[in-house]
N, C-alpha and C positions, 0 to 999 in steps of 0.2 A: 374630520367629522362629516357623515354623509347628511344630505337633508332630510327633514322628514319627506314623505311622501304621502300620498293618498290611495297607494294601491297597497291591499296585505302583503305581509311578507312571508311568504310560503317555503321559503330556505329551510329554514328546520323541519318543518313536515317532512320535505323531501326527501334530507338528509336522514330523518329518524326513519321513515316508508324504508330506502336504499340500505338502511344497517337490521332490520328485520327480516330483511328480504336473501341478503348478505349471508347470515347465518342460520337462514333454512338453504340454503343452496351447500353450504358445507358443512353444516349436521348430516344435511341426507349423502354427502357424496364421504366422510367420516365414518355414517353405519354402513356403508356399502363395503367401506372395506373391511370393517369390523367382520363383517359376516363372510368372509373369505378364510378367517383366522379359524385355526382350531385349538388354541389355547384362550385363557383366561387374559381378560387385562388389565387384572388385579382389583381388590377394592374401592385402593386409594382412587383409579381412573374413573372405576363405574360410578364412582359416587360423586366427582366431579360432573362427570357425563351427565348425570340424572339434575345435578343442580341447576348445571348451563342450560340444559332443555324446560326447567320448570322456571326459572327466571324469563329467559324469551317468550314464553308460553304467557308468562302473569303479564310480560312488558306489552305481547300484542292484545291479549285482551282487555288491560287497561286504555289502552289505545282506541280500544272501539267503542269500548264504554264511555268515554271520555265522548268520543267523537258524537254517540247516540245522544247524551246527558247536556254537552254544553255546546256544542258545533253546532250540530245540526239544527237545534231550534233558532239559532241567531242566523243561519244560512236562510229557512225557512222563512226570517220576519222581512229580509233585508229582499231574497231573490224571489218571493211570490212563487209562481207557478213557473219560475224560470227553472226550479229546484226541483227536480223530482229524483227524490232521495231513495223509496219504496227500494229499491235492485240493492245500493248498498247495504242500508238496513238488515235486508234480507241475508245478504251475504255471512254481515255481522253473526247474524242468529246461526247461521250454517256452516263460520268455522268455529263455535261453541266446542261441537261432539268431536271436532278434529281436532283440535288442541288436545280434550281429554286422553281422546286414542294416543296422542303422543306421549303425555304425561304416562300413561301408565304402561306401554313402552320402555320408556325409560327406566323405568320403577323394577319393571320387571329384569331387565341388567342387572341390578344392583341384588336383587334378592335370589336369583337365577344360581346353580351352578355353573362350573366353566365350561362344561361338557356342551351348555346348553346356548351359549355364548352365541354363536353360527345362525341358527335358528333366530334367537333373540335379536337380535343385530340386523337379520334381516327384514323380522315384521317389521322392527321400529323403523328401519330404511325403506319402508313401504308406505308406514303413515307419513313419516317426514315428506315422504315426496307426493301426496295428497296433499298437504298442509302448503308444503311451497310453490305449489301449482295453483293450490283455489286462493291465497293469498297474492300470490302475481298477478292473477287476471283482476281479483278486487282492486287491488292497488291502481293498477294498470289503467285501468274505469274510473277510479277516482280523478287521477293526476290529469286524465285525459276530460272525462267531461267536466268533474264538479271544479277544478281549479281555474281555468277560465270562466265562469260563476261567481265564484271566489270575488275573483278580481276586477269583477265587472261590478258586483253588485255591493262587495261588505267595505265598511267604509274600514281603515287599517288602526283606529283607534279600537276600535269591537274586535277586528281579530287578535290584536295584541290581549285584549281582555280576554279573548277564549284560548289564547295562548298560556298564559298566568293562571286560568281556571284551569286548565289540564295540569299542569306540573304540581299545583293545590291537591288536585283530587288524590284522597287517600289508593291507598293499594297501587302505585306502580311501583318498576322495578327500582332498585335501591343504586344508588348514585355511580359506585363501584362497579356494577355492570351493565349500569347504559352509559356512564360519560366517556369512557375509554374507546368504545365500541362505536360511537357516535365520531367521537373526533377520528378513529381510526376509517370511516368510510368518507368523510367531508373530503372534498378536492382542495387545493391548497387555498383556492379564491374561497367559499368555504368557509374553511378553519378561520383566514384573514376576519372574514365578515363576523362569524361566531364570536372569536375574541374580542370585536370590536363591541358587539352587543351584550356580552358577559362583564365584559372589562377584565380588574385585573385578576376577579374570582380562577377564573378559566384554566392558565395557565396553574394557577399554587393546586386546583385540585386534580389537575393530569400530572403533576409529579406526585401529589401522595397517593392518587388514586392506581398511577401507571403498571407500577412495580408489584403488586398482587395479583391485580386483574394480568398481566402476563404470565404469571407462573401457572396459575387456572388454567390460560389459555394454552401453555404450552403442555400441561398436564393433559388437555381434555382431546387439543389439537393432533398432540406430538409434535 
């Protein structure tokens, strides 16, 4: 059992930032090669395809919302003028209409002929890689400035509170495709800590959740 401590524990942040980040880097390098293809890649994928994109899309802009709604005014009360939040915020608002573009994107796969696939595959390999550029540099910003803040300033009872507020907040993504995706980026030190803090939930829900969320992924991956 580790001790408490008095500094937040920013692990899971990281970990979920690192599995966001994860699958825009192989969404966009997946339509790239889509867009090389001049055949169809059937319904069953496209419509896969379009799921896994609108899930990651709801998962990061829950994420920001969350971050706008409960983070950031408890970051605000604890770090004063140590905080200056404005860059992020802003960012929040700016990848809005990039999501969108991707979402419909995706959309458009699914309703597309196959002829039209090439084409298709490559807008949406053009927003994806918009979306995991201006989400890298956000992130990137985050981790770098506002986590040392963090942990200077919020006492680690209050983050665990805005920890528990975020998983609360209605609208994110459903359990099935962030807990697999989540343990599948954590390093093994990580996973060790995760389980330690889930207890024995952790484990029972990565074998019922594992075996679906694979077949998706091997559907959607190849």
């Amino acid at each position: 059992m580790t001790c408490p401590t008095s500094t937040p524990n920013l692990m899971g942040l990281c970990v979920l930032h690192r599995t966001m980040r994860a699958d825009l880097h192989r969404l966009t390098a997946l339509t790239e090669r889509l867009a090389d293809l001049r055949t169809g890649i059937g319904a069953k994928r496209a419509e896969a395809l379009d799921a896994w994109v609108r899930g990651l899309c709801a998962e990061i802009h829950h994420h920001h919302e969350a971050e706008d709604r409960i983070a950031w005014p408890v970051i605000e009360r604890h770090a004063g003028a140590a905080a200056d939040l404005t860059g992020l915020t802003e960012d929040h608002a700016a990848l809005d209409p990039l999501l969108a573009d991707v979402r419909a994107g995706a959309a458009a796969i699914v309703r597309g002929p196959s002829a039209e696939l090439p084409a298709q595959a490559g807008a949406l390999a053009g927003r994806l890689a918009r979306l995991r550029d201006t989400l890298d540099e956000h992130i990137e910003a985050e981790e770098r400035e506002l986590f040392p803040i963090i942990e200077r300033h919020v006492p680690a009872d209050e983050w665990d509170a805005v920890s528990k507020g975020v998983q609360k907040m209605p609208g994110g993504p459903s359990a099935g495709f962030q807990v697999p995706r989540v343990l599948a980026a954590a390093t093994p030190d990580e996973l060790g800590a995760l389980r330690e803090e889930a207890g024995p939930l952790l484990p029972v829900m990565a074998a019922l959740l594992g075996p679906a969320h694979r077949r998706r992924e091997r559907l959607v991956f190849g």
